[in-house]
PAZAPA-4460 file (N, C-alpha, C; in steps of 0.05 Angstrom, whole numbers, plus 32768, in hexadecimal, padded with zeros to 4 digits):
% residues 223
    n_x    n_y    n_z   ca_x   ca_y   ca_z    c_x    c_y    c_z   seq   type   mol
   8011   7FE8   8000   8000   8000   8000   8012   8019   8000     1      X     A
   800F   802F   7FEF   8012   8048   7FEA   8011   8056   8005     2      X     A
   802B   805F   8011   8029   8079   802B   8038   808F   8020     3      X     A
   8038   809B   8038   8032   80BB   802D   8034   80CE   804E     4      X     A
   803E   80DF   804C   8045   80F1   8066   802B   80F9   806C     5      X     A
   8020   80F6   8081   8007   8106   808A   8004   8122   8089     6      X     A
   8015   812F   8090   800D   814C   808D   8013   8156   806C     7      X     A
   801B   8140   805D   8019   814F   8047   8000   8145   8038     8      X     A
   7FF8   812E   803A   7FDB   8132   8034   7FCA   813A   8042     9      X     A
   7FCB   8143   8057   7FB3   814E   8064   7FB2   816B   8057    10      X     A
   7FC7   817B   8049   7FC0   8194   803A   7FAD   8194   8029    11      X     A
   7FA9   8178   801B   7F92   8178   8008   7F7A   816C   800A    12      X     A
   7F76   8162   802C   7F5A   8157   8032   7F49   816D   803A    13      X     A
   7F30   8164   8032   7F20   817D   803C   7F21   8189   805C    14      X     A
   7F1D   8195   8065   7F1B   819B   8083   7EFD   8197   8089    15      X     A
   7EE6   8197   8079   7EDB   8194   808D   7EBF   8181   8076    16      X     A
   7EA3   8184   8080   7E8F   817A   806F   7E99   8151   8071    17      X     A
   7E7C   814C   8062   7E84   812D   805A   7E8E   8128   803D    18      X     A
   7EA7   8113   804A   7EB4   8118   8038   7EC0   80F1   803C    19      X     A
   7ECB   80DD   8021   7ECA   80C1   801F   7EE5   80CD   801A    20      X     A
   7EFA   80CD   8033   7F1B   80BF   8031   7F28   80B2   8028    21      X     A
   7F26   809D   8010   7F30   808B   8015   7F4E   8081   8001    22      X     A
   7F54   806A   7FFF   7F72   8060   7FF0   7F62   805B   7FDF    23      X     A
   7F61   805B   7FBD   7F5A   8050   7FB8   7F61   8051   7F97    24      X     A
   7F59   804C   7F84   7F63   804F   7F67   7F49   804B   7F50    25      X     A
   7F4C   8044   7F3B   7F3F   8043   7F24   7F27   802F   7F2C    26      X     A
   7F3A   8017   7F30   7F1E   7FFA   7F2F   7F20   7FF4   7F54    27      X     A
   7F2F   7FFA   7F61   7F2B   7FED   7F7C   7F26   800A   7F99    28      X     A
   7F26   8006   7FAA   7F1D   8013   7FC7   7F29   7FF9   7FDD    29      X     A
   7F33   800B   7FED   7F3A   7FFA   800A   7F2D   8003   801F    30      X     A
   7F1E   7FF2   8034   7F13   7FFE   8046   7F2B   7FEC   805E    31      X     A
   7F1C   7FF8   807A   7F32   7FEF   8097   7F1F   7FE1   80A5    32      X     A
   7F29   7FCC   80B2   7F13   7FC3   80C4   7F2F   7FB3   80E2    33      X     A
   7F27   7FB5   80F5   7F33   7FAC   810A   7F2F   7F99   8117    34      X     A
   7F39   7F84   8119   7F36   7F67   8131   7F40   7F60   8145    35      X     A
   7F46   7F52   8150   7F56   7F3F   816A   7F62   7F2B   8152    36      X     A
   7F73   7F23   815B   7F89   7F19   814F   7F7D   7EF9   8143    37      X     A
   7F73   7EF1   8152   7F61   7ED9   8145   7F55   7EDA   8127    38      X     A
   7F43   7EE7   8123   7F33   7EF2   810B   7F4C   7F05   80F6    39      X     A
   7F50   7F18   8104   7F5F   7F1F   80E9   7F73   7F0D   80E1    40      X     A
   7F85   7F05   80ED   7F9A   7EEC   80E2   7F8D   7EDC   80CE    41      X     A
   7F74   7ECD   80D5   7F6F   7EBF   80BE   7F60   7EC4   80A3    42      X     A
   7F5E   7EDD   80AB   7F50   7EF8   8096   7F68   7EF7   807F    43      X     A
   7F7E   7EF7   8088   7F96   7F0C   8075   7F9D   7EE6   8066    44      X     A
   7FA1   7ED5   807B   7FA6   7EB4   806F   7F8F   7EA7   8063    45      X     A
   7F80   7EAF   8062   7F68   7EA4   8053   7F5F   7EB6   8036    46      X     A
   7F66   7ED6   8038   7F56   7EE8   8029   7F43   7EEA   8027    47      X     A
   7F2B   7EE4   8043   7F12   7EE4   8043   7F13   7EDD   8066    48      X     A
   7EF9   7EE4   806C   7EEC   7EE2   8083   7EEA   7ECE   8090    49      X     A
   7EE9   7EC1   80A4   7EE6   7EA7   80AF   7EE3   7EA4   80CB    50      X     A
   7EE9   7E90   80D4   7EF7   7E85   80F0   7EDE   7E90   8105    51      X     A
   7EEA   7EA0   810D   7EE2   7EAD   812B   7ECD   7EC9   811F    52      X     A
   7ED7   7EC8   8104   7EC3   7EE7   80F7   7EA4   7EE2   8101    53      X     A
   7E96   7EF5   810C   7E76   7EF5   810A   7E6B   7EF7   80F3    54      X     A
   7E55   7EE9   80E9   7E4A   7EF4   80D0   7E2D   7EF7   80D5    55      X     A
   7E27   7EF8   80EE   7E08   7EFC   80FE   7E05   7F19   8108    56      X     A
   7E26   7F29   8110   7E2A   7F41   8119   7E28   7F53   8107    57      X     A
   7E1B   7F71   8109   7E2B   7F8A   80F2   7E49   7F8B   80F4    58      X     A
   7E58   7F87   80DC   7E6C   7F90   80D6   7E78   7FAE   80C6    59      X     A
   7E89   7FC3   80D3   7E85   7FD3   80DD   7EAB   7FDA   80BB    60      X     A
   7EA4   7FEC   80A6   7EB3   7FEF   8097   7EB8   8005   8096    61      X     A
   7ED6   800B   8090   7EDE   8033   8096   7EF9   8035   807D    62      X     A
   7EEC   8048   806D   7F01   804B   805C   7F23   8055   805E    63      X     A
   7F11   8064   806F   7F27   807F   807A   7F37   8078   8093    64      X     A
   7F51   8071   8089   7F68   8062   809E   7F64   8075   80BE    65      X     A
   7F66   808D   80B9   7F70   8098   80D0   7F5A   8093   80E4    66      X     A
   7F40   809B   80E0   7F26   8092   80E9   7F26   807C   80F6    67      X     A
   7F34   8061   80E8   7F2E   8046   80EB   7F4A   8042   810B    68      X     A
   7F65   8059   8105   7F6C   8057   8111   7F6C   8067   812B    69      X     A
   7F53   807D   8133   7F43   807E   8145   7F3B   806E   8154    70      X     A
   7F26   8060   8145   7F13   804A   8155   7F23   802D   815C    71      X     A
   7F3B   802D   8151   7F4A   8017   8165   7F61   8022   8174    72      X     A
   7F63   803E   8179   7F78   8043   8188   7F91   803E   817B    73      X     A
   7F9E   8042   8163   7FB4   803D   815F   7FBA   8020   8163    74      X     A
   7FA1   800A   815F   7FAB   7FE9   8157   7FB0   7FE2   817E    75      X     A
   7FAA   7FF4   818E   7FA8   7FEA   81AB   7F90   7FE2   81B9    76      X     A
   7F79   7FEE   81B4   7F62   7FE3   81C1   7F5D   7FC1   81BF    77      X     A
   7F53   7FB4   81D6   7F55   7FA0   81D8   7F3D   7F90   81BB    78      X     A
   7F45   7F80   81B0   7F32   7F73   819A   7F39   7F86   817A    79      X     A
   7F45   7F95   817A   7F50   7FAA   816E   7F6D   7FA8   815E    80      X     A
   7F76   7F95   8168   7F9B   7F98   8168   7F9B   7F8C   814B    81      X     A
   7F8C   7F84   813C   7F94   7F83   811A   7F90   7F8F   810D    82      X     A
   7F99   7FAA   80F6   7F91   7FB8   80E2   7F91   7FAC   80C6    83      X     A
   7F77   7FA6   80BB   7F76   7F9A   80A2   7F6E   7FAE   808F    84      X     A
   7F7E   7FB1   8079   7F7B   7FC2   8063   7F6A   7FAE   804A    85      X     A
   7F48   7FB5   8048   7F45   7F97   8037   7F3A   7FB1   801A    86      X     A
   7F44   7FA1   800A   7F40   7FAD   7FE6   7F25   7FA2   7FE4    87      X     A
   7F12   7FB6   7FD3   7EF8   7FB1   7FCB   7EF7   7FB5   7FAA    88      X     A
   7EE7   7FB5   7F98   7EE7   7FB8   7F82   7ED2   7FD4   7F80    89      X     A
   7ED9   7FEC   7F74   7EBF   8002   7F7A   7EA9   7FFD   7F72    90      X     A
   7EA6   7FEA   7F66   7E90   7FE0   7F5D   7E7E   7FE0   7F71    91      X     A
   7E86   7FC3   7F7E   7E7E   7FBB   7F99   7E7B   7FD0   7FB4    92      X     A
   7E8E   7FE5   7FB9   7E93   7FF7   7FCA   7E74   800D   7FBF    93      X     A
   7E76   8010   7FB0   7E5B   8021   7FA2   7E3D   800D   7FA8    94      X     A
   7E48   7FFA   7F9E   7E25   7FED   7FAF   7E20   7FF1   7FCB    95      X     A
   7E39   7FF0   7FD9   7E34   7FEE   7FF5   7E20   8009   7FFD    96      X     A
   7E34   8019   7FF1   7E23   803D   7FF0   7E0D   8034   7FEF    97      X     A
   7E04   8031   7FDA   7DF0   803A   7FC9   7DDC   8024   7FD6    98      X     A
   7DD9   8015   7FE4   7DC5   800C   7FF4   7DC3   8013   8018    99      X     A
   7DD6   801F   801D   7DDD   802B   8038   7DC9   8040   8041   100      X     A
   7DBE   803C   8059   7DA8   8049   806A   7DB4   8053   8083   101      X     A
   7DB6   806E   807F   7DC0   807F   809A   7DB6   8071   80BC   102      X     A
   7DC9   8073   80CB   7DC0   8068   80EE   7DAF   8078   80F4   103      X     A
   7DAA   8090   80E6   7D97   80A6   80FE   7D84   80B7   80E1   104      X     A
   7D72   80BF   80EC   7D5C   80C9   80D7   7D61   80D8   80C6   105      X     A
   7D69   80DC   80A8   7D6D   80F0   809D   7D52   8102   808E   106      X     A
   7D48   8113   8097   7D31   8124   8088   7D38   8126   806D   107      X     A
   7D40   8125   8058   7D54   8130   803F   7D4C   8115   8035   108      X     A
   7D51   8100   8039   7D52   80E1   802E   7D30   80D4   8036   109      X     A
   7D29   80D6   804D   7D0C   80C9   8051   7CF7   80E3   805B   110      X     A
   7CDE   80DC   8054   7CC2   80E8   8061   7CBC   80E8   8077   111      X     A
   7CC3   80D3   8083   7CC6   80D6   809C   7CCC   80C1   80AC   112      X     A
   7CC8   80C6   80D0   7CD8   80AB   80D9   7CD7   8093   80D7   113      X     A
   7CBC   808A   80CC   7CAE   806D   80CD   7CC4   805D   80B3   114      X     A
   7CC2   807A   80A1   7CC7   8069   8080   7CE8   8062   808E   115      X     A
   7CFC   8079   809A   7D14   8073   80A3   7D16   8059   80A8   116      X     A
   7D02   8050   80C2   7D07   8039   80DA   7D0B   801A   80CB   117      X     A
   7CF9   801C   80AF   7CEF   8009   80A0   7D06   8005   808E   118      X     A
   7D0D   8017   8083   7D29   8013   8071   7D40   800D   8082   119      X     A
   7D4C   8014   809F   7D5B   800F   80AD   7D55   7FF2   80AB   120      X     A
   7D35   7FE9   80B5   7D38   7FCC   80C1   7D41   7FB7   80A4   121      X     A
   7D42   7FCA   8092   7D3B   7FBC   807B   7D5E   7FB5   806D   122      X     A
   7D6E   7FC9   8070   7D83   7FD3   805E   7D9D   7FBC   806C   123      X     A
   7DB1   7FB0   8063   7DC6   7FAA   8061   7DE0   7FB5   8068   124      X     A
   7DD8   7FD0   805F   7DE8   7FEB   8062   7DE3   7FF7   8079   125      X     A
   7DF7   8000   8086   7DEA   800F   809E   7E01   8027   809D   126      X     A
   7DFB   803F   809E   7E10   8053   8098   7E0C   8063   80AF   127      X     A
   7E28   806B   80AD   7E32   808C   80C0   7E42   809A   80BF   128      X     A
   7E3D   80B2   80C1   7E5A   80CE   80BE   7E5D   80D3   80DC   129      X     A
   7E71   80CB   80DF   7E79   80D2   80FE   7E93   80EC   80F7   130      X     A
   7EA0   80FA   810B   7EB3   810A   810C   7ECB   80F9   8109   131      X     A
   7EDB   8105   80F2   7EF6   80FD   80E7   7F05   8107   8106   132      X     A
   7F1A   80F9   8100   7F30   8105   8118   7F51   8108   8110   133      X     A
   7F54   8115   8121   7F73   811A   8112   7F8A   8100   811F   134      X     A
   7FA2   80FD   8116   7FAE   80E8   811E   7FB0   80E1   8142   135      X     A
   7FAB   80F9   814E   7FB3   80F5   8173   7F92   80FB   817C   136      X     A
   7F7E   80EF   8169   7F6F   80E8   816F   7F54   8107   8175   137      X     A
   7F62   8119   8172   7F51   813A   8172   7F3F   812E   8153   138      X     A
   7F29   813E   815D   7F07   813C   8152   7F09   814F   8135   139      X     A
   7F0C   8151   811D   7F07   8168   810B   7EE9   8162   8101   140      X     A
   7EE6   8182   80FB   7EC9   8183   80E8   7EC4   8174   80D1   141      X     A
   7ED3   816D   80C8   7ED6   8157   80B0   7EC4   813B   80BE   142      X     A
   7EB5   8131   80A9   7EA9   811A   80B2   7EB3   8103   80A5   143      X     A
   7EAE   80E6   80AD   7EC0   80D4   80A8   7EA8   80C2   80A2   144      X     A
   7EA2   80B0   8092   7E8A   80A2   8088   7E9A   807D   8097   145      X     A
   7E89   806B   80A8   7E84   8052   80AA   7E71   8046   809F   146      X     A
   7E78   8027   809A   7E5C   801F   8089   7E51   7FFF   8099   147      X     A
   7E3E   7FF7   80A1   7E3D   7FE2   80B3   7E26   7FD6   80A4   148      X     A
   7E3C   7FB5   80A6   7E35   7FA5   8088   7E21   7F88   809C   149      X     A
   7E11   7F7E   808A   7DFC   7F69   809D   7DF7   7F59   808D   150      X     A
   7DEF   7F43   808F   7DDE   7F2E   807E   7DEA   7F26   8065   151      X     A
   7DE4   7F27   804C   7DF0   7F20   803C   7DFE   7F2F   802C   152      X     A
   7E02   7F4E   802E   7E1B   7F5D   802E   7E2E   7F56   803D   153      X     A
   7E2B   7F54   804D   7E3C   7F4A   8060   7E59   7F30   805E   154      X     A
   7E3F   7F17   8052   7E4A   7EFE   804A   7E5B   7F02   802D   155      X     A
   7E4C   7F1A   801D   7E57   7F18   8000   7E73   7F2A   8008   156      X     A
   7E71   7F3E   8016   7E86   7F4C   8022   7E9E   7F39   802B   157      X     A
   7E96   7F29   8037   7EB0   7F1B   804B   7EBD   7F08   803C   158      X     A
   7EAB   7EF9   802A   7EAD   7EDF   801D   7EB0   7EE3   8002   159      X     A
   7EB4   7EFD   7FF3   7EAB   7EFA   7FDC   7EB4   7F0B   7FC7   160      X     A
   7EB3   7F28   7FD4   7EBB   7F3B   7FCF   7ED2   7F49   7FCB   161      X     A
   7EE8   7F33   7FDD   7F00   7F47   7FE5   7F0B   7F39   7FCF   162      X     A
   7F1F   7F55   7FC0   7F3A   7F5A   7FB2   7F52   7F52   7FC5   163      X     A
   7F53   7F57   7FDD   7F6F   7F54   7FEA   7F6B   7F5B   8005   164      X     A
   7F73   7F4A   801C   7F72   7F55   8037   7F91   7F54   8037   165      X     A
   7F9A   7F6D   8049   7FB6   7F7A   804A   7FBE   7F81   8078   166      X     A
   7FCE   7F71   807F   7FD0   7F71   80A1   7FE3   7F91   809B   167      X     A
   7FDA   7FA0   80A2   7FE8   7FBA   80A9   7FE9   7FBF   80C2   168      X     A
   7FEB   7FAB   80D2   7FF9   7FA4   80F2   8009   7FBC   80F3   169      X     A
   8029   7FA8   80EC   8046   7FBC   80ED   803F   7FD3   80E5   170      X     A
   8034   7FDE   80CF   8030   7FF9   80CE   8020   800A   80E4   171      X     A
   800B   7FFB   80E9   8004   8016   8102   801C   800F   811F   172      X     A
   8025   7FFB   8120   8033   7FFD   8136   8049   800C   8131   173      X     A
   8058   8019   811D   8077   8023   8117   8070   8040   8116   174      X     A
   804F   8047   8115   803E   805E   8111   8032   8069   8121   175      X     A
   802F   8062   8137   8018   8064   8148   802A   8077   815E   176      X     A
   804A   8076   815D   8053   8093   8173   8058   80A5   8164   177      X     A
   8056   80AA   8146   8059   80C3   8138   8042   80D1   813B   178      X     A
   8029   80BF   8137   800D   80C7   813B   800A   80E1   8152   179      X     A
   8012   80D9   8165   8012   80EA   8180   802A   80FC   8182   180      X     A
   803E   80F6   817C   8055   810B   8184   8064   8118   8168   181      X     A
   806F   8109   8156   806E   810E   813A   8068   8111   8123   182      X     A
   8052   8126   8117   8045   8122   8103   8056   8125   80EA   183      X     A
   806A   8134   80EB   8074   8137   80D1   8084   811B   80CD   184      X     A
   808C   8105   80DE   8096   80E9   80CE   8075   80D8   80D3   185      X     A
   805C   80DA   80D0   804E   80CB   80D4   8044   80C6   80B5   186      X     A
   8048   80AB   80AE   8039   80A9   8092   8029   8095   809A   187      X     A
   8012   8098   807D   7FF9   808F   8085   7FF2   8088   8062   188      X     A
   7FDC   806C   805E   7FD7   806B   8045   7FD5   8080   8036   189      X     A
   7FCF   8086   801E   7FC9   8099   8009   7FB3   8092   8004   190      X     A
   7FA4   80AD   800C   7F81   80B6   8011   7F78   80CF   8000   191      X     A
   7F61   80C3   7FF5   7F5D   80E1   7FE3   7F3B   80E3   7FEC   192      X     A
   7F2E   80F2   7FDD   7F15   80EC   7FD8   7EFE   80D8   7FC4   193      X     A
   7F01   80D4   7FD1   7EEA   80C3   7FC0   7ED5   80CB   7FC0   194      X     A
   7ECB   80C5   7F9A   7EB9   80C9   7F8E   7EA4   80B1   7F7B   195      X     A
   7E87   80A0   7F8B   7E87   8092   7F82   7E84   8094   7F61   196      X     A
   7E79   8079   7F51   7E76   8087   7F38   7E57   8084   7F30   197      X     A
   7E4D   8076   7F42   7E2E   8070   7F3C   7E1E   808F   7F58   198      X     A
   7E0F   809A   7F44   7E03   80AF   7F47   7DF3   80AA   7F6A   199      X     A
   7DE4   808A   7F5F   7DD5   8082   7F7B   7DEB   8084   7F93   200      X     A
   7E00   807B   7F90   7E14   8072   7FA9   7E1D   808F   7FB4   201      X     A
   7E20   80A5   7FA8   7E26   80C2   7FB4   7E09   80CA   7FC1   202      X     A
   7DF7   80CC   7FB3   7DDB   80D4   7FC4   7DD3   80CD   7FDA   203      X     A
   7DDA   80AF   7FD9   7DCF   8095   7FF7   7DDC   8099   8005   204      X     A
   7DF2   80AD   8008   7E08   80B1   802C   7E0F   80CC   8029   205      X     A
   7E01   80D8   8015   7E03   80FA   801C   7E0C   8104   8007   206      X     A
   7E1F   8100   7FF4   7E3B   8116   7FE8   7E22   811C   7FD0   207      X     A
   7E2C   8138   7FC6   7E22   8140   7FB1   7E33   813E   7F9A   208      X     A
   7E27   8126   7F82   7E32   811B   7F71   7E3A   8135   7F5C   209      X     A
   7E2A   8146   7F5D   7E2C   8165   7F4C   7E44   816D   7F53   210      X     A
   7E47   8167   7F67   7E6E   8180   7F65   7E8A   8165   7F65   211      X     A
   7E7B   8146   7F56   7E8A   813A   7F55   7E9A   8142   7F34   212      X     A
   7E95   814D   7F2D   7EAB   8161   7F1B   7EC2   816E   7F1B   213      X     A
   7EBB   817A   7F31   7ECC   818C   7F35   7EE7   817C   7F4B   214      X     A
   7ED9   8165   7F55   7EED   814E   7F60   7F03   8140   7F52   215      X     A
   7EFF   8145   7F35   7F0B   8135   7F2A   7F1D   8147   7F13   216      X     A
   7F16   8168   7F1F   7F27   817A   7F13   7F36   8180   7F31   217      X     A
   7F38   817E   7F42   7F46   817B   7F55   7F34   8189   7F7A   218      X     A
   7F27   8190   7F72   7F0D   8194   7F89   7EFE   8183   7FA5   219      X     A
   7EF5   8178   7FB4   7EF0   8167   7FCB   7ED6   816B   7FBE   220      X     A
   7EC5   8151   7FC0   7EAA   815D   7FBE   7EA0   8153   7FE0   221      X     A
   7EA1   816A   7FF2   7E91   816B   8009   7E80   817C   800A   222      X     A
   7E66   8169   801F   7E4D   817F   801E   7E4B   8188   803C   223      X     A
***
């Protein structure tokens, strides 16, 4: 995987609005997900899901490294200590969108709460913009998008889907004291914005596909 000095890409991330972080290129997207050493080990030796994985639980997907390395503490929180970098095809990464139903009510997307409650109970997708954070863990206005996968997204996700699961262990551990005390030696994958390419998959989690133009002349499309 492609790194890159943190503070020098952070010159070109947006500061604030929602906005899709991620590594990613022409045909593929990587998202992060974190385990206990059990599960991810046989994640990276298998190239697929297994063992000890739940497939009864929401499984909980984050594009955006730094985010992902929030919510495990720098690879220390207990159940946490594996960083898996797994490749998706955008194809696949765009369906996920594009059937994904916000955790909390959006006025903009439904009529009202009933129609919400019904598509929640209904959807596969379960989405959220939580607050991005900076590497020592400070909150920015920038929002960071999760996607929490169930049922048979879920199974086609774990079993089916993946291009490549990648243990980026050693890397957050050789990373994780620049995080806090060194930012100018802290490198971190290479993150841009993402723009999906199916019209439905930007509408279903917020971004406005209209200033996906100007994204691709060099612009963020955050709303």
């Amino acid at each position: 995987m492609e790194l890159r000095n943190y503070r020098d890409q952070a010159l070109g991330w947006p500061s604030e609005g929602r906005c899709i972080l991620a590594h990613h290129d022409e045909d593929h997207m990587v998202v992060y997900q974190a385990y206990r050493p059990e599960i991810g080990r046989y994640a990276v030796q298998h190239q697929r899901f297994g063992g000890e994985f739940s497939f009864s639980r929401m499984s909980w997907i984050k594009p955006n490294f730094l985010w992902m390395m929030y919510r495990s503490g720098w690879g220390v929180k207990t159940g946490q200590e594996v960083t898996l970098a797994i490749t998706l095809s955008r194809d696949f990464f765009d369906e996920i969108l594009t059937t994904a139903v916000p955790s909390s009510f959006d006025p903009s997307r439904f009529g009202d709460r009933d129609a919400w409650k019904s598509a929640l109970a209904d959807s596969e997708v379960r989405l959220q913009w939580d607050p991005d954070h900076a590497p020592d863990g400070a909150k920015l206005a920038r929002r960071a998008i999760q996607l929490g996968l169930r049922g048979d997204m879920l199974r086609r996700f774990a079993t089916e889907e993946i291009v490549q699961i990648e243990d980026l262990s050693d890397l957050v551990a050789t990373q994780r004291e620049h995080a806090h005390r060194s930012l100018e030696k802290l490198l971190v994958p290479v993150e841009r914005v993402y723009v999906p390419r199916h019209e439905g998959a930007a509408s279903s989690v917020g971004l406005d596909m209209a200033e996906s133009s100007f994204s691709r002349s060099g612009a963020n499309p955050c709303i």
